[in-house]
ZAMARGU-4260 file (C-alpha; in steps of 0.2 Angstrom, whole numbers, plus 5000, padded with zeros to 4 digits):
<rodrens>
0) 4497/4713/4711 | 4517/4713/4712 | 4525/4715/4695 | 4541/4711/4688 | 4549/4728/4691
5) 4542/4727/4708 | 4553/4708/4710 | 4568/4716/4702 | 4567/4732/4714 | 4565/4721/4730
10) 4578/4710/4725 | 4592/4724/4723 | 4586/4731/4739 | 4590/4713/4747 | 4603/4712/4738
15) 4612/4729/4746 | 4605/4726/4763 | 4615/4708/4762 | 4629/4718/4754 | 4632/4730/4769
20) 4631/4716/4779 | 4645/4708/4772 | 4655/4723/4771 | 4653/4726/4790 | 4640/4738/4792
25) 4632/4733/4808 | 4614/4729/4812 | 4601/4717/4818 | 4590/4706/4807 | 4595/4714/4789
30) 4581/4701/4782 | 4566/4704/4793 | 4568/4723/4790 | 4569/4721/4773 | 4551/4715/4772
35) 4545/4726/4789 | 4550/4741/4777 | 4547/4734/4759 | 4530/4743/4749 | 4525/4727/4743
40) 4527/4712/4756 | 4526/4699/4743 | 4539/4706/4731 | 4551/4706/4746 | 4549/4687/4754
45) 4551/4683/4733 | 4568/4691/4733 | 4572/4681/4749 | 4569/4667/4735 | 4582/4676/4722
50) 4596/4682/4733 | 4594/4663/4740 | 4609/4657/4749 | 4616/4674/4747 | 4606/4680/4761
55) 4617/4671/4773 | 4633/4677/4766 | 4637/4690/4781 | 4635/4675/4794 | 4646/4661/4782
60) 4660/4673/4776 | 4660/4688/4789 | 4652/4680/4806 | 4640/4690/4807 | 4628/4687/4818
65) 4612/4677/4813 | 4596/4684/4821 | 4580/4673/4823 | 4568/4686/4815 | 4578/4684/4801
70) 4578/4665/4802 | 4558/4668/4803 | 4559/4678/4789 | 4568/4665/4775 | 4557/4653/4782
75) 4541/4662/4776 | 4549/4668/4761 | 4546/4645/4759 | 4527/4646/4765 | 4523/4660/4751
80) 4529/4651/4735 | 4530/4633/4731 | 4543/4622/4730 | 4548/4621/4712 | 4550/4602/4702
85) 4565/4594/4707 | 4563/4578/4701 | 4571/4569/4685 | 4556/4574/4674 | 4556/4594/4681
90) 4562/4606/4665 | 4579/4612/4666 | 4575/4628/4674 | 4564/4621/4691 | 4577/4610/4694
95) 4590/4624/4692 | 4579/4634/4706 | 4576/4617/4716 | 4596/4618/4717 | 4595/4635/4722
100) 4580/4632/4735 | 4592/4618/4743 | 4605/4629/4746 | 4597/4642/4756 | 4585/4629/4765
105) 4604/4619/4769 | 4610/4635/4776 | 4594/4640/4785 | 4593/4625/4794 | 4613/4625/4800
110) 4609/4643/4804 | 4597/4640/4815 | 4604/4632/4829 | 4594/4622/4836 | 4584/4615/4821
115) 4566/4624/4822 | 4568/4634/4807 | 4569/4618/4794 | 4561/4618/4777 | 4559/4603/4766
120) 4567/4609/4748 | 4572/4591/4744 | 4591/4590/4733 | 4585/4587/4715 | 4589/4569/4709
125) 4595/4564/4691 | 4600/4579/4686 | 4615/4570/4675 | 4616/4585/4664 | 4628/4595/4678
130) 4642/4583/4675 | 4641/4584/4657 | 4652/4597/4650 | 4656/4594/4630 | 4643/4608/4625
135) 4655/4619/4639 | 4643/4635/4634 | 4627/4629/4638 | 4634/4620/4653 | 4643/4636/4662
140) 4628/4645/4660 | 4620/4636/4670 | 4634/4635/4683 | 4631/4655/4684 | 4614/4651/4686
145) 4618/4638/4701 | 4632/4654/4708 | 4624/4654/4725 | 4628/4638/4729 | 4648/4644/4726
150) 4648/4646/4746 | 4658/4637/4760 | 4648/4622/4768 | 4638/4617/4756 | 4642/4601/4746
155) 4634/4592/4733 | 4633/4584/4716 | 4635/4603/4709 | 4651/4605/4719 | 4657/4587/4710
160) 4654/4594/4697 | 4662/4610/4698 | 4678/4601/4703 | 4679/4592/4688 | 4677/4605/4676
165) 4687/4623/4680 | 4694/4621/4661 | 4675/4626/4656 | 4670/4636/4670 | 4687/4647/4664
170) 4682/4645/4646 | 4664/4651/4651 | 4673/4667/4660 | 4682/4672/4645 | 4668/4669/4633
175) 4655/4680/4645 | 4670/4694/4645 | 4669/4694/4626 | 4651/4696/4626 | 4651/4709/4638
180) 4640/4700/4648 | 4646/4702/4664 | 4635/4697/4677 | 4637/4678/4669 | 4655/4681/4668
185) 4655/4688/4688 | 4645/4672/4692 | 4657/4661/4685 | 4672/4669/4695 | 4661/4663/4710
190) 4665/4647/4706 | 4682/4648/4701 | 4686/4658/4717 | 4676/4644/4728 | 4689/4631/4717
195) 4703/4641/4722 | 4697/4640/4740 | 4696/4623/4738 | 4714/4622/4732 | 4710/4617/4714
200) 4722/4623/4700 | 4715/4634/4690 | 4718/4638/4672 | 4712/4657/4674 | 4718/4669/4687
205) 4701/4673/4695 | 4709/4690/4703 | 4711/4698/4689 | 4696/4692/4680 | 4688/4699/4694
210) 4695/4715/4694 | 4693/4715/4674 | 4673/4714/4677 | 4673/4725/4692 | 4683/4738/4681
215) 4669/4735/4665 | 4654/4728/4671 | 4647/4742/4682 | 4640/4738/4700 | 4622/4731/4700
220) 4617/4729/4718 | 4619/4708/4713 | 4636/4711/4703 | 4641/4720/4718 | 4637/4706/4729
225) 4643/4692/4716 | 4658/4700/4718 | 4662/4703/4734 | 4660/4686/4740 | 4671/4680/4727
230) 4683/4693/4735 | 4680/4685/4752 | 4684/4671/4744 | 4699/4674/4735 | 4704/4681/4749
235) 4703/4667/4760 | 4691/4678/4775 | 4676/4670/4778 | 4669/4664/4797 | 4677/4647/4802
240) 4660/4639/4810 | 4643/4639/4814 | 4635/4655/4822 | 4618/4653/4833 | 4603/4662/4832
245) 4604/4678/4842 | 4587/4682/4848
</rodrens>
């Protein structure tokens, strides 16, 4: 039976195959060998799961190309693990990975071309807690939670509501930096970097945040990622487009 460690393992794995990717290292289906060469099969389709729409961040924000063994691969990653609550009455926390889940089912589906790898991970509804920022803390760690969905061509209520509110999301920035808790603080730059993409004023220079938690935070594999796609994005280089499935 997987454990915990094993989760955690196979997620960093993931997380610097996607890693290389994005930084150019060339390759053919980073996600299918992934689990072709993981020790536990299950640990690896659940950090398809974690890295989430992170997985596609090569093909969104470098053009790489998308490969149908690794479209087959996020897809079964689906058919191993239920769909979490995304109703009005699911906790906080299913309907935080129902978010996630709608992310990387968005993206898989445009990915794919011609529509055959589609899974049903429904948006969730009611969640009116996203818009409400007066307890700012408690909100923006939850935005850092919602970080993968900090990517170009996805829209939703949690892009409304990131619009609305970079005064807490810079304020959640600076209070993680304090606390030395760096990979919130790192997942809050997403956001501010995907505002600034947007062409939102920003309170905070998200640059040198970044560099500041680059500089103090260390390099997980998923701090490493997290921030270089907020790079990509600051940076204003990410793939204008849709690719195809390469077969």
């Amino acid at each position: 039976m997987s454990s915990r460690a094993d989760f955690a393992a196979a997620a960093d794995d993931l997380a610097i195959r996607v890693l290389g990717a994005l930084r150019g290292a060339k390759g053919t289906a980073l996600v299918a060998r992934h689990i072709d060469s993981a020790p536990d099969a299950l640990a690896a389709l659940a950090a398809i799961r974690v890295i989430g729409a992170d997985t596609f961040s090569p093909y969104v924000l470098a053009g790489a190309a998308f490969h149908a063994e690794d479209a087959a691969a996020v897809a079964r990653s689906f058919e191993a693990f239920p769909l979490p609550g995304s109703g009005p009455s699911a906790p906080v926390d299913e309907r935080t990975a129902a978010w996630r889940d709608w992310a990387t089912a968005q993206l898989l589906s445009r990915l794919g071309g011609d529509g055959a790898w589609r899974v049903d991970a429904a948006q969730p509804e009611g969640d009116v807690a996203l818009a409400d920022t007066a307890d700012w803390q408690r909100w923006s760690v939850r935005m850092a939670q919602l970080a993968t969905l900090a990517t170009p061509g996805l829209e939703g209520p949690v892009h409304d509501a990131a619009r609305g509110a970079a005064l807490p999301l810079s304020r959640g920035v600076t209070r993680s930096v304090l606390r030395r808790d760096f990979p919130t603080a790192v997942r809050l730059i997403r956001w501010l970097a995907w505002l600034a993409h947007e062409g939102v004023p920003l309170p905070l220079e998200p640059l040198l945040a970044l560099e500041h938690v680059r500089l103090l935070g260390g390099e997980s594999p998923r701090t490493a990622l997290d921030l270089a796609v907020a790079r990509h994005l600051l940076e204003g280089r990410h793939h204008q487009g849709t690719q195809e499935v390469r077969t």
